[in-house]
Backbone as numpy.savetxt, mean C-alpha at the origin, in Angstrom:
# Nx Ny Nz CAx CAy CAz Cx Cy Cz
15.39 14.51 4.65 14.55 15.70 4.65 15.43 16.95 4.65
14.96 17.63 3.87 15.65 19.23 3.60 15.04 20.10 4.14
15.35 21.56 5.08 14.60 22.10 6.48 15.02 23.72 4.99
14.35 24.15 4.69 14.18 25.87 4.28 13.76 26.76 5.43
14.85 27.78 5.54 14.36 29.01 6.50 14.50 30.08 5.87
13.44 30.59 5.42 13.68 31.50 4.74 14.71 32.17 3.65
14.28 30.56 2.54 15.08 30.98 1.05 14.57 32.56 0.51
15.40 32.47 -0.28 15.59 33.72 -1.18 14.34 33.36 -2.19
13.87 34.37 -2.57 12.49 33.89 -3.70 12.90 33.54 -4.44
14.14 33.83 -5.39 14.57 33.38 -6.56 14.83 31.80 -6.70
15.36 31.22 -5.12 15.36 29.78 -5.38 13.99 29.07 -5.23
12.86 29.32 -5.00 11.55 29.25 -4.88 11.02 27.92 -5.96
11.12 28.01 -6.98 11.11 27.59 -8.18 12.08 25.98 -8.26
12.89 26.53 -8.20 13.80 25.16 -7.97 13.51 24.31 -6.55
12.83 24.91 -5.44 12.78 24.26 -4.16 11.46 23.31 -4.34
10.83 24.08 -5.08 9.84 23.66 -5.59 9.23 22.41 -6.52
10.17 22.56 -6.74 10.49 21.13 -8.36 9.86 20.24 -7.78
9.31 19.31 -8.64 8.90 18.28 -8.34 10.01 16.60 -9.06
10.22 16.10 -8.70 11.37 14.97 -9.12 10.56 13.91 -10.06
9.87 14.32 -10.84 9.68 13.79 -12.06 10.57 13.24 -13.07
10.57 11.88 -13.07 11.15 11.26 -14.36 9.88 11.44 -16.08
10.91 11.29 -16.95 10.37 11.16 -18.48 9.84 10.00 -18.01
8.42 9.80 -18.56 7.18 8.38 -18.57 8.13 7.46 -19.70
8.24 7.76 -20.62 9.43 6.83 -21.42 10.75 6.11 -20.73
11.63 6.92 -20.25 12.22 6.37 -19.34 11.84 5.47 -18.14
10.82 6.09 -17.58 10.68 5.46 -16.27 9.61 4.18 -16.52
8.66 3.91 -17.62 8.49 2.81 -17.96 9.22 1.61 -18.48
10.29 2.39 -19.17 11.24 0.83 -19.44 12.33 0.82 -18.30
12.59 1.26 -17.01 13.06 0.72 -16.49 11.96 -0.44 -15.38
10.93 0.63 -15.41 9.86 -0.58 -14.58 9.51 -1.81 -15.14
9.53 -1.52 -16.67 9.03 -3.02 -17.01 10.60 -4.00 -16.98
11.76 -3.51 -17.07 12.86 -4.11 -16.53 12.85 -5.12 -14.96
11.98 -4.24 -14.53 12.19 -5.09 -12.97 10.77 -5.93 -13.49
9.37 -5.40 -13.88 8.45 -6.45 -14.06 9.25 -7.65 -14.52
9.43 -7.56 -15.50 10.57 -8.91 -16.35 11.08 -9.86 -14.93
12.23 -9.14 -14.78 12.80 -9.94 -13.78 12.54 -10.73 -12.36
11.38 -10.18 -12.24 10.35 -10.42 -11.27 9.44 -12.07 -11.57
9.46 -11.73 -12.50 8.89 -12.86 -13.44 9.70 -13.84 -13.60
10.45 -13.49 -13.79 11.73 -14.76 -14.10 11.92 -15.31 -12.98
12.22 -14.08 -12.29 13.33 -14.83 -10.93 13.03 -15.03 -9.36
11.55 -14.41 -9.72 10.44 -14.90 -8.30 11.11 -14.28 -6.93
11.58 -14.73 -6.04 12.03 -14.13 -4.89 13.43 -13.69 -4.92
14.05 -14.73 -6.00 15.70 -14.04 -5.76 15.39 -12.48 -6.31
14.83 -12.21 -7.23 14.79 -10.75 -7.60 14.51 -10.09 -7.00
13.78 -10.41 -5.98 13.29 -9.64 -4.70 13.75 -8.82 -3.67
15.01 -9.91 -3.20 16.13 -10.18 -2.55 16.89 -8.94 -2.98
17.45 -8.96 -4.47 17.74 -8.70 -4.87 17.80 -6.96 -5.36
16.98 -6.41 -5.66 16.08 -5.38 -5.42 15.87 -4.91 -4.04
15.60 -5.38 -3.05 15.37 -5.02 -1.46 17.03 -4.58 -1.58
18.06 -5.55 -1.85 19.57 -4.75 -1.23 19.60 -3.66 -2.55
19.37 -3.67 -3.40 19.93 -2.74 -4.33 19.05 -1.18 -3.97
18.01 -1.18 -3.78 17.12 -0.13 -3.67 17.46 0.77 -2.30
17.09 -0.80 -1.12 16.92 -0.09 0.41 18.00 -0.53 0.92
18.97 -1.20 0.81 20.28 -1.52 1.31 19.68 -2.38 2.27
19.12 -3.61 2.00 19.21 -4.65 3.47 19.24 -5.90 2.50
19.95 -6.72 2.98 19.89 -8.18 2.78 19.35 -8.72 3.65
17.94 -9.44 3.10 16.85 -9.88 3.50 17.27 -11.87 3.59
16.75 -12.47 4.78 17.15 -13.62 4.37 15.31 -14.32 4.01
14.28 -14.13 4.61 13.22 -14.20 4.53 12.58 -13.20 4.23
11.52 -13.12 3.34 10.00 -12.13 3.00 9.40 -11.63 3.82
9.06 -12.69 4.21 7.51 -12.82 4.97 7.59 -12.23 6.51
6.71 -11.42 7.04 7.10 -11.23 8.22 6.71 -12.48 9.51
7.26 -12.29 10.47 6.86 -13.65 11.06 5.85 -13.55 12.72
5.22 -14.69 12.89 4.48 -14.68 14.27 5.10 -13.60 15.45
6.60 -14.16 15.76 7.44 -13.33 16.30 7.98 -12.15 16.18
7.76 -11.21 14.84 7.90 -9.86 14.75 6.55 -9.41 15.06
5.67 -9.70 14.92 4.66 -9.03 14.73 4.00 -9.34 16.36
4.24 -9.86 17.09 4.36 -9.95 18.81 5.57 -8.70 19.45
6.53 -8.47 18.90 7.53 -7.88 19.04 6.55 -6.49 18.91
6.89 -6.28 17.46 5.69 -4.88 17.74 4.88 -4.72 18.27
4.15 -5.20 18.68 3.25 -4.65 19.86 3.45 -4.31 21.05
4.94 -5.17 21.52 5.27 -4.93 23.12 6.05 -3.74 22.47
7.04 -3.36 21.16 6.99 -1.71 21.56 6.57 -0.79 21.31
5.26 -0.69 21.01 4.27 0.55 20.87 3.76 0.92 21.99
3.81 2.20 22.39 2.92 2.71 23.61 1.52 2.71 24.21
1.02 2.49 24.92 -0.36 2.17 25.21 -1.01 3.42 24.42
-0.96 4.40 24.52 -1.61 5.39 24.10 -1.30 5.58 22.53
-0.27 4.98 21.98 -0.64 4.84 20.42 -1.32 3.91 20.24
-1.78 2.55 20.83 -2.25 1.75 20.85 -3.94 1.55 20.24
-4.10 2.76 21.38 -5.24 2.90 21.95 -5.27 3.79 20.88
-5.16 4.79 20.40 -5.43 5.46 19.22 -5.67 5.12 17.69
-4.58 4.10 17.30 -4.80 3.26 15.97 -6.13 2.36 16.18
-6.86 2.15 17.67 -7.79 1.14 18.18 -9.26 2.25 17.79
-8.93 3.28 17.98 -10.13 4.20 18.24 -10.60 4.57 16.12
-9.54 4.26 15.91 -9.05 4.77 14.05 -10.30 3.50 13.51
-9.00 2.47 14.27 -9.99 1.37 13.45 -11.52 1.05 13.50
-11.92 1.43 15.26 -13.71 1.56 14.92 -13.77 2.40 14.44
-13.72 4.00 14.17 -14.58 4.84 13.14 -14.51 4.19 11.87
-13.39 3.99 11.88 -13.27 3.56 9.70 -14.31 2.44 9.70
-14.37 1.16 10.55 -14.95 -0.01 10.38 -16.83 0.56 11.02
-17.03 1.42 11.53 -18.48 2.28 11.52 -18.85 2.92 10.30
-17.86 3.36 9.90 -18.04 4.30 8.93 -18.75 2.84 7.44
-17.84 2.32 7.26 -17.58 1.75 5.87 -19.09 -0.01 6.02
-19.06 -0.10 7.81 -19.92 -1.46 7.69 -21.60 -0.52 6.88
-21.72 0.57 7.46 -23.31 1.56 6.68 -23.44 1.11 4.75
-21.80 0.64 4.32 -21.77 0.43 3.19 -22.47 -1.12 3.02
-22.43 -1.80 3.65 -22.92 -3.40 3.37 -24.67 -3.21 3.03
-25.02 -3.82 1.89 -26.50 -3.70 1.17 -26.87 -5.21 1.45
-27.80 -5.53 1.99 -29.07 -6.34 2.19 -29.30 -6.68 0.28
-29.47 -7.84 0.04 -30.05 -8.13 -1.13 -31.36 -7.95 -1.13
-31.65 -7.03 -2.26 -33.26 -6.63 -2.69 -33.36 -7.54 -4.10
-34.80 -8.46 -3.75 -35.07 -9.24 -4.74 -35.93 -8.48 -5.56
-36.01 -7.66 -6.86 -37.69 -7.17 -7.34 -37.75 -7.64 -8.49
-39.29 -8.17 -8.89 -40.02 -8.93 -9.66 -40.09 -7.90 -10.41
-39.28 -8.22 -11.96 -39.91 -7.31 -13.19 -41.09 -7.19 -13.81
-41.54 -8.65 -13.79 -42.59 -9.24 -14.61 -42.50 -10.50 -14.20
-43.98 -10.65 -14.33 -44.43 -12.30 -13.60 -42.99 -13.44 -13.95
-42.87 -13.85 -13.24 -41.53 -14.93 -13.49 -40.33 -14.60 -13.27
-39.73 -13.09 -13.53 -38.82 -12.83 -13.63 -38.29 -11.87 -12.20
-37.25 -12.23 -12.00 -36.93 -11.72 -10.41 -35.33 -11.56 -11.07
-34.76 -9.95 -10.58 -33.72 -9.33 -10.41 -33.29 -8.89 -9.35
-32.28 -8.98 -8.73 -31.43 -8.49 -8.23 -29.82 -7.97 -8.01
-28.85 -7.19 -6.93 -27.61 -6.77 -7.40 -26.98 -7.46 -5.87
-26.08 -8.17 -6.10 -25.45 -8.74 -4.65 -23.84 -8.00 -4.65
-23.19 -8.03 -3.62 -21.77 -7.05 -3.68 -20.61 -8.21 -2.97
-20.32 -9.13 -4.23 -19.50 -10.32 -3.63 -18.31 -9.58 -3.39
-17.30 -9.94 -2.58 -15.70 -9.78 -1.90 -15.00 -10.45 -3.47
-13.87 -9.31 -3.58 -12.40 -10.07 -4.14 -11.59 -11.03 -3.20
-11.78 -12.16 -3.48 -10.92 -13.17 -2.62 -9.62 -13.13 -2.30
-8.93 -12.46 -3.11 -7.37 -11.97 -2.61 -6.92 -10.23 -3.32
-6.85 -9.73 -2.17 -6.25 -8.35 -2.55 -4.88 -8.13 -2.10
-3.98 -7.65 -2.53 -3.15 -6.65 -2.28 -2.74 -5.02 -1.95
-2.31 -5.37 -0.55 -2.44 -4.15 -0.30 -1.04 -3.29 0.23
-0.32 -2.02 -0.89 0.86 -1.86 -0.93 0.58 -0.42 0.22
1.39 -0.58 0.68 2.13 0.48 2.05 3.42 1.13 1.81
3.35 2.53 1.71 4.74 2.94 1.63 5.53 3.17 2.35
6.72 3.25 2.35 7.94 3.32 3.43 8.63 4.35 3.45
9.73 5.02 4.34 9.99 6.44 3.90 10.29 7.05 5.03
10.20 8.04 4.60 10.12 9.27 5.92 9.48 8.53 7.33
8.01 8.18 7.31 6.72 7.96 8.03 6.13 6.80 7.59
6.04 6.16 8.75 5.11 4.75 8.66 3.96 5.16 8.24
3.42 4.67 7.73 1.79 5.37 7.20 0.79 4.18 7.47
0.62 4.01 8.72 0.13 2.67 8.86 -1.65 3.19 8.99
-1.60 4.65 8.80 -3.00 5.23 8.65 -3.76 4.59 7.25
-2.62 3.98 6.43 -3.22 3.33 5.07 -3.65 2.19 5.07
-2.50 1.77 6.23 -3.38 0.08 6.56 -4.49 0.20 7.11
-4.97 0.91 8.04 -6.57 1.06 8.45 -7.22 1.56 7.21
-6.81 2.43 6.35 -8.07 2.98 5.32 -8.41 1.51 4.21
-7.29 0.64 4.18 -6.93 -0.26 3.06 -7.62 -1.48 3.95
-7.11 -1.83 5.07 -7.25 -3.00 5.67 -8.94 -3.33 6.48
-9.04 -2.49 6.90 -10.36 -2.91 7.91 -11.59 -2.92 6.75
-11.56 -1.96 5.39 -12.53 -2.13 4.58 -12.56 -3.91 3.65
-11.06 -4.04 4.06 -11.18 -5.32 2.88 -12.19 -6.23 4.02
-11.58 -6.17 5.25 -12.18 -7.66 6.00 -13.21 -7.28 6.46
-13.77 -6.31 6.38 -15.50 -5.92 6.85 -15.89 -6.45 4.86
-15.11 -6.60 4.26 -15.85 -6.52 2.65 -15.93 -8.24 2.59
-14.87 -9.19 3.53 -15.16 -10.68 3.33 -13.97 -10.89 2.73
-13.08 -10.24 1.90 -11.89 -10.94 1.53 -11.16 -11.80 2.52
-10.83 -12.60 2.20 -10.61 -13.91 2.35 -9.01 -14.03 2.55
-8.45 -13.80 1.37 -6.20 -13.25 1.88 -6.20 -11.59 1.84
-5.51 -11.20 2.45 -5.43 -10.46 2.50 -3.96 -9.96 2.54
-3.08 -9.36 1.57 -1.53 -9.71 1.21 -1.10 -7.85 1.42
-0.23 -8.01 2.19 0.35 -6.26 2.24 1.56 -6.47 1.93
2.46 -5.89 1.30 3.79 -5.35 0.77 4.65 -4.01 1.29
5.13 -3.86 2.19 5.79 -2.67 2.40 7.30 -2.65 2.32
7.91 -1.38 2.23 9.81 -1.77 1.96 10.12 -1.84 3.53
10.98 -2.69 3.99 11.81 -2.61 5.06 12.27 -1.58 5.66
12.10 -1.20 6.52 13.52 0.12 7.16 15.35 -0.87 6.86
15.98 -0.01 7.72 17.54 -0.73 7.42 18.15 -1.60 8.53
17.30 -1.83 9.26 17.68 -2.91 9.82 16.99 -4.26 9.71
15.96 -4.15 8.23 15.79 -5.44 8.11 13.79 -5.80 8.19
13.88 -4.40 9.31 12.49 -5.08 9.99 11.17 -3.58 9.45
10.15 -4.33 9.48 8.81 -3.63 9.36 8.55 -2.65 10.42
8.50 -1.14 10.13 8.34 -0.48 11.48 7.10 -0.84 12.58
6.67 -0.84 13.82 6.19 -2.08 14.74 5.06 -1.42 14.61
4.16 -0.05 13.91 3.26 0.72 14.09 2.14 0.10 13.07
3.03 -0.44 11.78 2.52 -0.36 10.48 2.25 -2.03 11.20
3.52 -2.88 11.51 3.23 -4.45 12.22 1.39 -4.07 12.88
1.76 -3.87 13.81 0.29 -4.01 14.73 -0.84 -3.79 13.97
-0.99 -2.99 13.44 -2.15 -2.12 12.79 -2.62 -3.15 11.79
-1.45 -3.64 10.92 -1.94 -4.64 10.04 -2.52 -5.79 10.57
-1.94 -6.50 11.46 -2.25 -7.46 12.52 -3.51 -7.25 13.44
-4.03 -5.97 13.72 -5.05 -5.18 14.24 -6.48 -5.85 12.94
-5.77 -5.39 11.74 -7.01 -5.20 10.83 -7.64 -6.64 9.92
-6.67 -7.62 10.55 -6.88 -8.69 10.16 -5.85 -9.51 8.37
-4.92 -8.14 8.25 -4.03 -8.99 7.56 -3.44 -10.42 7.10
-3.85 -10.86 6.18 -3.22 -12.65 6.38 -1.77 -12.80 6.91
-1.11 -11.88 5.21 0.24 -12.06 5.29 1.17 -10.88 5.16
1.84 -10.55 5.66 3.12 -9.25 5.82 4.39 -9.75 4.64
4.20 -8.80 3.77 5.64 -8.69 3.42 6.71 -7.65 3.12
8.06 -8.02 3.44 8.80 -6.89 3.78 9.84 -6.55 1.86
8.89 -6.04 1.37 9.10 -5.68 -0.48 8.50 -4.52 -0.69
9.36 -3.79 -1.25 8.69 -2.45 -1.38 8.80 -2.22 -2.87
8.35 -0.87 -3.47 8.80 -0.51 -4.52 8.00 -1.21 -5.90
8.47 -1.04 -7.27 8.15 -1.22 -8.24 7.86 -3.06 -8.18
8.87 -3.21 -7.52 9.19 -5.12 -7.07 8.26 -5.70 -6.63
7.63 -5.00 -5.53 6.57 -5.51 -4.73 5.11 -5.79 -5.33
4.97 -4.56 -6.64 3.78 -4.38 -7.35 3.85 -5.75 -8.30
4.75 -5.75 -9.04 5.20 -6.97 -9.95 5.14 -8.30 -8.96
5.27 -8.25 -7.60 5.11 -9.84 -6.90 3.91 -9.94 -6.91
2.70 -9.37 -6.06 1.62 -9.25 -6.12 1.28 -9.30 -7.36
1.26 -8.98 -8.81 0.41 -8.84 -9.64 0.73 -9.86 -10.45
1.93 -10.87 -10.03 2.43 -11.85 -10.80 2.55 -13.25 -9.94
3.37 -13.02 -8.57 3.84 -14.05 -7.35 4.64 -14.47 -7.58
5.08 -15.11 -6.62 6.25 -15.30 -6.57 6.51 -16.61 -5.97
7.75 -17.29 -5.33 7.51 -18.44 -4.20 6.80 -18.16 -3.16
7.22 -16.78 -2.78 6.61 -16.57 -1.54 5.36 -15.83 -1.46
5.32 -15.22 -2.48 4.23 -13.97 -2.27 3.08 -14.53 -3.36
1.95 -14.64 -2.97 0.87 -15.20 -3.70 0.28 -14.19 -4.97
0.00 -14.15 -6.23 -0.50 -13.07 -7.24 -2.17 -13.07 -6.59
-2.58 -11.73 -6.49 -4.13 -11.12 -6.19 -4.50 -10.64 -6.76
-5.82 -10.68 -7.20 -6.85 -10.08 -8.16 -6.96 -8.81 -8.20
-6.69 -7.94 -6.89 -6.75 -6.27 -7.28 -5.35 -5.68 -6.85
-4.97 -4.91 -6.94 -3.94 -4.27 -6.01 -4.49 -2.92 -5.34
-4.09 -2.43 -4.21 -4.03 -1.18 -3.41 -3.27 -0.67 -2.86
-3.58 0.90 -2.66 -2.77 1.54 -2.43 -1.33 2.56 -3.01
-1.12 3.46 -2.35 -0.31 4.64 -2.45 1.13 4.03 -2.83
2.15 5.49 -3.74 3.33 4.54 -4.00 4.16 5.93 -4.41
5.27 6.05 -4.50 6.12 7.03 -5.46 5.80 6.43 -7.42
6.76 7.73 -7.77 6.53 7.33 -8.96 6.56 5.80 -9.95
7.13 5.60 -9.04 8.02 3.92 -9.77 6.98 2.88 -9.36
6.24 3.60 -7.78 5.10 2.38 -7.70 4.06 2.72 -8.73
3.36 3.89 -9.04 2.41 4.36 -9.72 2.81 3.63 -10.86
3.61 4.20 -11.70 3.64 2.98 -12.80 3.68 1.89 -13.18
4.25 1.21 -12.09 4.57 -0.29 -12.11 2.95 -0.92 -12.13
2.11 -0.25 -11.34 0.39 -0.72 -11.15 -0.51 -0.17 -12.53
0.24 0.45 -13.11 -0.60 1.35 -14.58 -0.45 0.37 -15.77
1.34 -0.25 -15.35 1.77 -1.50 -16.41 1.08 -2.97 -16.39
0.77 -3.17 -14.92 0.35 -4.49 -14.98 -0.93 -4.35 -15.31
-1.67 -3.38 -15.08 -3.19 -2.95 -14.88 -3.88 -3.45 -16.51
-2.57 -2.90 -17.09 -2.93 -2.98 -19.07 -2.55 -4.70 -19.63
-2.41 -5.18 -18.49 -2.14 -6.90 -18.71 -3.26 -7.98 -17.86
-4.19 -7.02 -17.67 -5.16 -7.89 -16.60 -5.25 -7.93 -15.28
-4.42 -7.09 -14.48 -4.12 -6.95 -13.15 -4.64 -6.28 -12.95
-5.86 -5.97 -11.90 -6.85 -4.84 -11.88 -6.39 -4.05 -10.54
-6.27 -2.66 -10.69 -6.03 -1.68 -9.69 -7.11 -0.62 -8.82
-6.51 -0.22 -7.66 -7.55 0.86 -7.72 -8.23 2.34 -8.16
-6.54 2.91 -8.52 -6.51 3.49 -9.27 -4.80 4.46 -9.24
-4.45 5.24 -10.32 -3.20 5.89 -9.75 -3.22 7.26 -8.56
-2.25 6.78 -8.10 -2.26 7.70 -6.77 -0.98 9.13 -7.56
-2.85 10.09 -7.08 -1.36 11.50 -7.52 -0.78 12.05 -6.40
-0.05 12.87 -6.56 1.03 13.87 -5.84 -0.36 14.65 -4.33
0.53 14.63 -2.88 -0.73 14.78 -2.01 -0.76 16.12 -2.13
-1.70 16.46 -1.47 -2.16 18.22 -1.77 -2.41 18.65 -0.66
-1.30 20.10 -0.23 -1.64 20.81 0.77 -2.09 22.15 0.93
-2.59 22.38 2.03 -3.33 23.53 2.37 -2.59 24.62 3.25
-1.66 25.70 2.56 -1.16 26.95 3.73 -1.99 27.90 4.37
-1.99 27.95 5.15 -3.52 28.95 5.56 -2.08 30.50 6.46
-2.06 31.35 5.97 -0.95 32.30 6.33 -1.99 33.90 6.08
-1.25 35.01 6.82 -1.67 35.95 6.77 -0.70 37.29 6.48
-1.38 38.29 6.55 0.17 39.24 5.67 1.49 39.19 6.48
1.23 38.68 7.99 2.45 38.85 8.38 3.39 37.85 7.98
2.98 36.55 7.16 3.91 35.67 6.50 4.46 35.90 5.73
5.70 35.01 5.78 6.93 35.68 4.61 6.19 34.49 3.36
C-alpha cells in the first residue's frame, strides 16, 4: 500500500491510473495458464501458487485441523460479529425461497415455475491487502439456504502457506464443503475444469483482479457458466471547502 499526503495536483493523474493491461495481452497470457491447468491438474497449481504468491504448497485442500485452528484465533467479538452478518444475510435472502404455485391453464393442463439449486458451485475469494471473508457470507450462506449440495471456495494463500483464520471460520460458519488454498487466474481454470484435487462446478462466483475477471469471461465462452464480471469498486468522498 502507497500512503499520499498531500501530492502536488500535477501528479494527480498518474496517482490515479488505474493498472490496466491490453485485453489482447492479458487474454493470451490467461488462456496460457487455462492450458496448463488442463494439462497438468494440480502440479500447475503448485506451480503457479510459488510463482505468483511465493509459497510452496505441499497440499490444496485446507484441512479439519486448520480450520479448528482458526477459530481458536479469532476474537470472541469478531466472532460474534461475522455470527450476527450471517443471520441478516441468511433473513434477508431465506424471504427469497417461493412455495410452488400450481395454476390450471385450461382443463387438463397445469403449469408451474420451481427454483431447483446448482449442485456444485464455486466460490472464488480474493486475497490481498484484506481478508474479505464479508464475500464468503454474501457468496456462502445464499448457496446453502439455495440447497447446493458442494460447495467449493478457492482463495490465494497468505505467505506462510495458510488461509487467513477470518475467511477459515466464516467459510466453515456458512457451511462450505471444501477450502482451497489457489488463487488467481489458476484457481478459475481448476474450478471450471478440475483438477485431482479440486472438483469442476457448474457456476463460478465471485470477485477477482483483472486476471481473475478474465480468466471467468474465457471459460464462460466454453460452457462454464458465471455470475457475472466483477468491475472496479466505487467510492464515495463526501469533503467540504475546507478539503484539499
Amino acid at each position: 500500500m502507497k500512503l499520499y499526503s498531500f501530492p502536488d495536483k500535477a501528479t494527480w493523474p498518474a496517482i490515479l491510473q488505474r493498472p490496466v493491461m491490453e485485453v489482447e495481452s492479458l487474454e493470451a497470457t490467461i488462456e496460457d495458464v487455462l492450458r496448463e491447468v488442463q494439462r497438468n491438474g494440480d502440479a500447475a497449481l503448485r506451480t503457479y501458487t510459488e510463482r505468483f504468491d511465493g509459497v510452496k504448497l505441499t497440499g490444496l485442500q485446507v484441512s479439519p485441523a486448520e480450520l479448528e485452528e482458526a477459530e481458536a484465533q479469532l476474537s470472541d467479538n469478531l466472532k460474534a460479529a461475522i455470527q450476527t452478518a450471517r443471520a441478516n444475510i441468511e433473513r434477508f435472502h431465506s424471504r427469497q425461497a417461493e412455495q410452488v404455485d400450481e395454476v390450471e391453464t385450461m382443463p387438463g393442463v397445469r403449469c408451474w415455475r420451481k427454483s431447483v439449486a446448482i449442485e456444485k458451485v464455486g466460490l472464488y475469494i480474493p486475497g490481498g491487502t484484506a481478508p474479505l471473508f464479508s464475500t464468503v457470507l454474501m457468496l456462502g450462506a445464499p448457496a446453502k439456504l439455495a440447497g447446493c449440495r458442494e460447495i467449493v471456495l478457492c482463495t490465494p494463500p497468505q505467505k506462510d502457506g495458510k488461509v487467513h483464520p477470518a475467511i477459515l471460520y466464516t467459510a466453515n460458519l456458512v457451511g462450505v464443503t471444501r477450502i482451497f488454498k489457489v488463487g488467481g487466474a489458476q484457481a478459475i481454470a481448476a474450478m471450471a475444469y478440475g483438477t485431482e484435487s479440486i472438483p469442476a462446478v457448474y457456476k463460478i462466483f465471485g470477485p477477482g483482479n483483472q486476471y481473475v475477471t478474465a480468466a471467468k469471461q474465457l471459460v464462460a465462452r466454453r460452457g462454464v457458466a458465471i455470475d457475472m464480471p466483477a468491475g472496479p469498486s466505487e467510492v464515495l468522498v463526501c469533503a467540504d471547502e475546507s478539503a484539499e
